[in-house]
N, C-alpha and C positions, 0 to 999 in steps of 0.2 A: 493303738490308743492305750494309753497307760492305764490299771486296773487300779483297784484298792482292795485286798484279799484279806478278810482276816480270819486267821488261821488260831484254831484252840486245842488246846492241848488236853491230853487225860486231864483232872483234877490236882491227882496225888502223886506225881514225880514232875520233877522241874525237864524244863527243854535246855538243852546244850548238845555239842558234839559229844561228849564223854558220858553222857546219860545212858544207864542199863538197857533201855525200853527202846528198842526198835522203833515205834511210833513216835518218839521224842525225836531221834536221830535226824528221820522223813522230814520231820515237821521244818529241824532246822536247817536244812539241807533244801526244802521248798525255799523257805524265809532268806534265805542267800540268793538263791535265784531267782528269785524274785527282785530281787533288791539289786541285783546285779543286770537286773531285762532291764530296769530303769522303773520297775512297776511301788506301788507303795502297800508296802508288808507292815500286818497289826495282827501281835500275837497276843493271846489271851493265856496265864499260863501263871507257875506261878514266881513271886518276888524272887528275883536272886537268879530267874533264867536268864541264859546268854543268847541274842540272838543280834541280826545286823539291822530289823526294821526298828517298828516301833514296838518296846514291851506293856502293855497295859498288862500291870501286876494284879493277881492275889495273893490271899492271905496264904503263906504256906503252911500245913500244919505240923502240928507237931512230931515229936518222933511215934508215937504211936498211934496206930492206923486202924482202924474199925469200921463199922458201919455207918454209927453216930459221925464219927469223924466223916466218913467217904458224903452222909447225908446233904453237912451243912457245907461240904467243899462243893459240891453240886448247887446247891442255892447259891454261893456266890460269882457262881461261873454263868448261871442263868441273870444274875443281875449283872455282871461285866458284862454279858451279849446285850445285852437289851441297851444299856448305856452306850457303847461302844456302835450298834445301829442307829444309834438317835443324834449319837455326834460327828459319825462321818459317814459321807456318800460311799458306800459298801457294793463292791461290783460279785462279790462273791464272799462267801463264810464257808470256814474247811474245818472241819469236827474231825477229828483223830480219834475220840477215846472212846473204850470199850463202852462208857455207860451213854454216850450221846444221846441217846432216847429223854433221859432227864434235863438236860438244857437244849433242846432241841426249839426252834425260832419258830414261832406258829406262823408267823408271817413274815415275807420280806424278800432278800434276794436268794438266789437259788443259792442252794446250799451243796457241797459235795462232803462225801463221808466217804472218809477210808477203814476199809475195815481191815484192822491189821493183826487181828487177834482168830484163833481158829471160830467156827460159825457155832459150834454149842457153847462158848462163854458168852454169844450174845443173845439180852432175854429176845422172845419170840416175835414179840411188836416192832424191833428193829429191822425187819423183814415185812410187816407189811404197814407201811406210813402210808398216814393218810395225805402229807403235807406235800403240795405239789413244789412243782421243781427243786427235788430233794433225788439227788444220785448216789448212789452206792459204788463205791467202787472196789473191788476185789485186788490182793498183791500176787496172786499166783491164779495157777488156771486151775491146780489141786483142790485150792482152796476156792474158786468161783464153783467149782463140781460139786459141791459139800452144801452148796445153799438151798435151800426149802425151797419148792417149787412154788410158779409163780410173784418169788425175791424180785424186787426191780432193781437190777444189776445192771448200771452203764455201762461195764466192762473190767478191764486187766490192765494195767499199770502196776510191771515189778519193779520191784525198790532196788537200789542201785546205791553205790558207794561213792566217795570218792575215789579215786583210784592215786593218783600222784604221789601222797602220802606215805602210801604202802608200796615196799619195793623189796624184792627176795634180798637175802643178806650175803656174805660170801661164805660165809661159816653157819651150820645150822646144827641146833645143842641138842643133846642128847635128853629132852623131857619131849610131854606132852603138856598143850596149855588147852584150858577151858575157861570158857566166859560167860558171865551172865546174869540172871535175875537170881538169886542162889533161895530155889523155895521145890517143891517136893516136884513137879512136873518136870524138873527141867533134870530129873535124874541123874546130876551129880554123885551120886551114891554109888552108880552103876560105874562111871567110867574111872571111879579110883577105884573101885574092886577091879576091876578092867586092869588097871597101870601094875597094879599090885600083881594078879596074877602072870602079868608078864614081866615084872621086874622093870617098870621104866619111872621115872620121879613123872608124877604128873602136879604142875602149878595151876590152879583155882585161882581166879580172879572175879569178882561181882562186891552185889551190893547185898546187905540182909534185912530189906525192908521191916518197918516195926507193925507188921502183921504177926499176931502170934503164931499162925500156924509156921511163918515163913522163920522166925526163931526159934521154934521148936527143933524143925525138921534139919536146923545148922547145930543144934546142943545135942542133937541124939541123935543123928545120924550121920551127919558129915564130920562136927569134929571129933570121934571116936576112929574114924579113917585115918585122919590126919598125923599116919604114922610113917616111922621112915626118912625117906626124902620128899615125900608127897607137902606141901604147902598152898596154905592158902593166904592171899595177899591182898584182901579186901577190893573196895574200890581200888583203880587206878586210872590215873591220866592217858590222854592222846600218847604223847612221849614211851608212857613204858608199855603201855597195848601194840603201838607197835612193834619196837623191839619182840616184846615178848612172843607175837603173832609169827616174825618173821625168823627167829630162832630156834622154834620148838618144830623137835621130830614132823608132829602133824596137832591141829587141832581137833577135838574131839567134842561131838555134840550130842549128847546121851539122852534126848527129850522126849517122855514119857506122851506126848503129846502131837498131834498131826502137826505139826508148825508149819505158818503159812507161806514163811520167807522166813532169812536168814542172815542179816546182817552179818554176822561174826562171821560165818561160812565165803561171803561175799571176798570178805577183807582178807582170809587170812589166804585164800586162794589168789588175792592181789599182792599177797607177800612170798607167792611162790607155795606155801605152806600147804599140802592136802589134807581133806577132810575126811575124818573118820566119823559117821554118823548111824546111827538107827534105821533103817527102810521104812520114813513115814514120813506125808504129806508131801511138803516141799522140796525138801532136802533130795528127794528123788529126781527133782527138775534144775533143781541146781548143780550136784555133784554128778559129773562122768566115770561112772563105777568104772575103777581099773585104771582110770587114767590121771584123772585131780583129785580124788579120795577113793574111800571103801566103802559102803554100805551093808552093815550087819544087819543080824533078825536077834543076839544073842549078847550075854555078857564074854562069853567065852570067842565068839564068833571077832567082838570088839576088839581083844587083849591081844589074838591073831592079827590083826589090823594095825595095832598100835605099831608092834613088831616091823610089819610087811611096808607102813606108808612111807619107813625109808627109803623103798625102791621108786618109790613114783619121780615123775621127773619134774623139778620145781620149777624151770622154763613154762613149762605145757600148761601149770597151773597159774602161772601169769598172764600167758596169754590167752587163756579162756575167760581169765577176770575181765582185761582189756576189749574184748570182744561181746560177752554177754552180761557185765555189771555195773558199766557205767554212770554214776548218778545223773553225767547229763542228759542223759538221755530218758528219764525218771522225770528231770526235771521240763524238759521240753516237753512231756507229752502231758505232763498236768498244767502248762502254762496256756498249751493249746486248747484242754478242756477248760480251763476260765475263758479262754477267749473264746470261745464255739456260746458257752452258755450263756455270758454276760451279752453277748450281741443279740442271742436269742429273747434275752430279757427284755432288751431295749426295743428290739420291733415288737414285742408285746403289749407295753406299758405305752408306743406311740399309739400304738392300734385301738388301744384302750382309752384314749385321749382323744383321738379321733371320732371315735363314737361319744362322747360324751358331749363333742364340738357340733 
């Protein structure tokens, strides 16, 4: 039976494929599959996102980003759900964003929440909801370990790639490349001290959202780095993310933070390309130490790495992509969870009719 899912995005980044934010990626990556089961996909997000259902836009805001800003982009995310429940038969609502707790639907159809962000940037209430049929669902088992006792956790559902896209190259270049949200967690600072003390050009690619602290931490720390052959190359497209994923030495994930999952990791191990990362959170269940990257504890320990992830063998790291990161697979087991709960809803609501009869 065909569904009607509408899926919402954080506030303050747009949904596309080439969006920084992991959780953007998911969303549109659902919203295709969805669209492609024959189901009807309605994303809440904002103007200007690309997706294949239906967009019910907001306002986007400006380029700087605050609290006031984050406030009133929440008020109108709570008034596009409310609108959006009152004008279509809704078999399901998918909340993605770290703040969910602020437009969260006091009533209505079950709702699933991904939690795609590590569990201390969410406040505390998002762990214990009062609001019935409201699931949680975790992208790593690292990260399901990490939740406050008593969490009502549906379970684990890891995020997964495309894979087609991405394909090893025949010639692979002499850099290291990095990608990402470029703001102080995500320890870019470390992995060009990293490239520098071993001598290899490392290319930086992201976005420098208009948080202050997130263009501070790019005027005073990272572009004083930016020496050498070391480059940073802002945003980039599908087209040159791949290239670039599938060419470099190895990619390199320096994040000061337990991360829950790993997009970039995902992909650049589907370009053949191994990962060099930090021993924390996720990254530990995705990467095969010694085999599809390295996992350091040190800056020094990285630099060694950059060096070494020459020898790995870029076959091995495709075929483990092909094996354990497939998005379709990501996508069929959340198509299955709309379909388990939406039927649940409906013997509910006969049952509830029935007594009333």
């Amino acid at each position: 039976m065909p569904l009607t899912v509408l899926s919402v995005s954080y506030p303050l980044a747009p949904v596309s494929e080439s969006t920084a934010g992991g959780a953007e990626q998911v969303l549109a990556m659902l919203d295709e599959g969805l669209t492609g089961a024959g189901h009807r996909s309605l994303v809440i997000a904002q103007g200007g996102s690309q997706c294949r259902g239906t967009l019910l836009p907001v306002k986007a805001p400006g380029f700087r980003l605050d609290e006031d800003v984050h406030a009133l982009a929440c008020i109108d995310h709570r008034a596009a759900i409310k609108w959006a429940l009152t004008r279509f038969a809704i078999d399901i609502v998918h909340l993605h964003g770290l703040d969910f707790v602020d437009y969260l639907p006091e009533a209505g159809p079950p709702v699933v929440v991904t939690v795609h962000l590590p569990i201390s940037f969410y406040p505390r209430q998002a762990f214990q909801l009062s609001r019935p049929d409201t699931h949680l669902v975790c992208v790593s088992e690292s990260q399901a370990w990490t939740c406050p006792a008593g969490a009502k956790i549906w379970g684990v559902i890891r995020n997964g790639v495309r894979l087609d896209p991405y394909q090893p190259p025949r010639v692979k270049g002499n850099y290291v490349f990095a990608l990402g949200r470029i703001c102080p967690e995500k320890g870019f600072d470390i992995a060009l001290d990293a490239a520098t003390e071993c001598g290899i050009p490392l290319v930086l690619a992201g976005t420098v959202f208009g948080y202050a602290s997130h263009q501070q931490y790019f005027e005073d720390v990272i572009r004083p780095r930016l020496t050498g052959d070391h480059r940073f190359i802002g945003a980039i497209g599908l087209k040159a993310k791949r290239e670039l994923l599938a060419g470099a030495r190895c990619v390199v994930i320096p994040s000061l933070v337990e991360e829950t999952s790993s997009l970039v990791a995902m992909e650049a191990m589907a370009c053949g390309t191994p990962v060099v990362a930090f021993k924390r959170g996720a990254l530990t269940e995705l990467v095969e130490h010694g085999r599809t990257g390295l996992l350091v504890d040190s800056r020094s320990e990285m630099a060694a790495a950059m060096e070494a992830a020459g020898n790995l063998s870029s076959s091995l790291c495709r075929e483990y992509a092909e094996k354990q990161f497939s998005s379709d697979e990501m996508v069929r087991q959340y198509l299955a969870l709309y379909s388990r709960l939406a039927a649940s809803s409906r013997v509910h609501i006969d049952s509830d009719i029935e007594k009333v009869a």
